[in-house]
C-alpha beads as a LAMMPS data file, in Angstrom:
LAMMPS data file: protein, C-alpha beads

102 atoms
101 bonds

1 atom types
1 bond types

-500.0 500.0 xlo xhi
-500.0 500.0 ylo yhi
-500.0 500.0 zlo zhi

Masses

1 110.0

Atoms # bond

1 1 1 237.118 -17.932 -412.511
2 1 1 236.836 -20.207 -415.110
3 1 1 238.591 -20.635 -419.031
4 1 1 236.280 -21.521 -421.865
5 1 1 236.898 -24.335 -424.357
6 1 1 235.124 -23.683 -427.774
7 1 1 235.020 -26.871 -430.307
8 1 1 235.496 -26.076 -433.914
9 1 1 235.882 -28.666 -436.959
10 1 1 238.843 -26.410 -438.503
11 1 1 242.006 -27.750 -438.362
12 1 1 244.770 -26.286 -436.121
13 1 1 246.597 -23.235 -438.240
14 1 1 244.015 -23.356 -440.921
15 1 1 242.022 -20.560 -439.910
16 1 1 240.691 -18.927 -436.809
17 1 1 237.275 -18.908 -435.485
18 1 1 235.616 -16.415 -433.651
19 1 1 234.706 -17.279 -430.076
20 1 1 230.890 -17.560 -429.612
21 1 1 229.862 -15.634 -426.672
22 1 1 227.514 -17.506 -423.644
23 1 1 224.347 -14.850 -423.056
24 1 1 224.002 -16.364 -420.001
25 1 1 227.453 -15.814 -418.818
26 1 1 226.203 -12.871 -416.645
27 1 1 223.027 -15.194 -415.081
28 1 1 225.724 -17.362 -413.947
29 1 1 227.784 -14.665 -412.658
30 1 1 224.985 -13.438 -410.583
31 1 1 224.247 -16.757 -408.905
32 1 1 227.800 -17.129 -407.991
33 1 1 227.314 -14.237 -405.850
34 1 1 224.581 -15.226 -404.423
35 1 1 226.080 -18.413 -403.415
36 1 1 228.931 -16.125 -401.902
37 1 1 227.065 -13.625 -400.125
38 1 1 224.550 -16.564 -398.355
39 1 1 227.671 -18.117 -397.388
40 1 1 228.467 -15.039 -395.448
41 1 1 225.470 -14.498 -394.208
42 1 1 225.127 -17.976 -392.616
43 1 1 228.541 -17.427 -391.200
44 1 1 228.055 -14.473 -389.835
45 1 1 223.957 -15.592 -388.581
46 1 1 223.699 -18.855 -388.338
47 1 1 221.299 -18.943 -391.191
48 1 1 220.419 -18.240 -394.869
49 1 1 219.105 -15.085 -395.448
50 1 1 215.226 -15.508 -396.812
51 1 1 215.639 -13.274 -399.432
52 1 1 217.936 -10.356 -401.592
53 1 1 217.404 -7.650 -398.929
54 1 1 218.983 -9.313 -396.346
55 1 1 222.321 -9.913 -398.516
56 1 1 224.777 -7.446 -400.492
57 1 1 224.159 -8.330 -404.142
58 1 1 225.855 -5.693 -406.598
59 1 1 226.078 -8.595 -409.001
60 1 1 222.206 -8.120 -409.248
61 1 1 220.809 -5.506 -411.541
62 1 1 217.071 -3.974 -410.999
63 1 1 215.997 -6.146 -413.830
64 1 1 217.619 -9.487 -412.459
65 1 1 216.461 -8.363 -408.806
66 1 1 212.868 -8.451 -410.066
67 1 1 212.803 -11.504 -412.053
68 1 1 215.084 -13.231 -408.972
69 1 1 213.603 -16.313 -406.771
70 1 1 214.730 -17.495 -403.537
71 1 1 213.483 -20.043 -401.666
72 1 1 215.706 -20.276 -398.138
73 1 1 215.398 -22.414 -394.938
74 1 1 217.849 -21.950 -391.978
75 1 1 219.763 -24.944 -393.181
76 1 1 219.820 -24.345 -396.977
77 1 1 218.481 -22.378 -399.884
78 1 1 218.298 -22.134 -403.231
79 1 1 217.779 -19.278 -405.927
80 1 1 217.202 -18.719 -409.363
81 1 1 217.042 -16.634 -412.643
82 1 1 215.707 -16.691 -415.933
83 1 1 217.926 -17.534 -418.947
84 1 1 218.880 -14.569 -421.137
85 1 1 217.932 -17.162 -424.174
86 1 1 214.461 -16.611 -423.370
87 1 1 213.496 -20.261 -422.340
88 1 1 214.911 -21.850 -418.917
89 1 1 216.283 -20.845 -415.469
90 1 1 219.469 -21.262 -414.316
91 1 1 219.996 -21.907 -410.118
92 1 1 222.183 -21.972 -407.645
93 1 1 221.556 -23.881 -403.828
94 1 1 223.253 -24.412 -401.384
95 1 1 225.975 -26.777 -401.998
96 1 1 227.562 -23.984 -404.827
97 1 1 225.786 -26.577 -407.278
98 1 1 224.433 -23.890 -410.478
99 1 1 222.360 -25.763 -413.307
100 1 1 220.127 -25.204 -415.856
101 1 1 216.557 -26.269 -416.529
102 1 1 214.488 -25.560 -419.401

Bonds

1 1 1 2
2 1 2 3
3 1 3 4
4 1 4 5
5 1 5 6
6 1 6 7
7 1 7 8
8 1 8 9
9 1 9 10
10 1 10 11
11 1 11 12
12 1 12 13
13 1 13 14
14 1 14 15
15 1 15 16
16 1 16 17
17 1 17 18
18 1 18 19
19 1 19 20
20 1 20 21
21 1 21 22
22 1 22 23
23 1 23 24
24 1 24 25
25 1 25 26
26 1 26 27
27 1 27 28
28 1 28 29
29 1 29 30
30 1 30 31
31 1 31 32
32 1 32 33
33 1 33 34
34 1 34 35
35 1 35 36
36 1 36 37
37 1 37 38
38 1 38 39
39 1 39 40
40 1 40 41
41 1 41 42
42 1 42 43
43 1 43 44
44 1 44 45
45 1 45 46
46 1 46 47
47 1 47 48
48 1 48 49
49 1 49 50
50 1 50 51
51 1 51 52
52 1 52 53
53 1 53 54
54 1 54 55
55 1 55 56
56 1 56 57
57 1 57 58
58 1 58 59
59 1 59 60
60 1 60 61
61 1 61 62
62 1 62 63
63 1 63 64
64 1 64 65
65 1 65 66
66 1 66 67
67 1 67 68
68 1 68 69
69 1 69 70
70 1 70 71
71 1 71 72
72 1 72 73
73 1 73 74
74 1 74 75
75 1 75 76
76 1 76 77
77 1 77 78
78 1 78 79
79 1 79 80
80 1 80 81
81 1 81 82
82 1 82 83
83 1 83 84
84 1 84 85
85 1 85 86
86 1 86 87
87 1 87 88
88 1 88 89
89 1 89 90
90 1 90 91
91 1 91 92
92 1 92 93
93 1 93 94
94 1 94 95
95 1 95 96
96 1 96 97
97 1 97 98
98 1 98 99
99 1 99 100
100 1 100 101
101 1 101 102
């Protein structure tokens, strides 16, 4: 979906640095689908599903299913999961809108 942009203070053709990889990458990944599959549930329902078991996640792995939160109303929902950095949960609502909080 999206390109990452790594900083680095070497200068251009004066070395290479290795890309540093996001942990979290996956978390994100997982929210995304979230965000995707409550989108077609509300199409196909009218509402947001109130929790995983109502929506097709394969994104979600046993682990991330059991450390998942969702908090849905008929008109909009929002869902969450636990940074792989140890501190923080990243979310995902309604809108598509995924951020962070520590």
């Amino acid at each position: 979906q999206w390109g990452f942009v790594q900083f680095s203070g070497t200068v251009v053709g004066a070395g290479i640095d290795a890309f540093i990889d996001d942990p979290d990458i996956p978390i994100r990944q997982a929210l995304r689908a979230v965000y995707h599959a409550q989108r077609a549930h509300r199409a196909a329902t009218g509402a947001y599903a109130e929790g995983e078991r109502e929506l097709t996640l394969d994104a979600l792995d046993s682990a991330a299913r059991e450390e998942h939160l969702m908090l849905a109303t008929p008109l909009q929902y929002s869902a969450s999961l636990p940074s792989r950095t140890g501190t923080g949960r990243w979310h995902v609502r309604d809108d598509g809108r995924v951020w962070y909080t520590p």
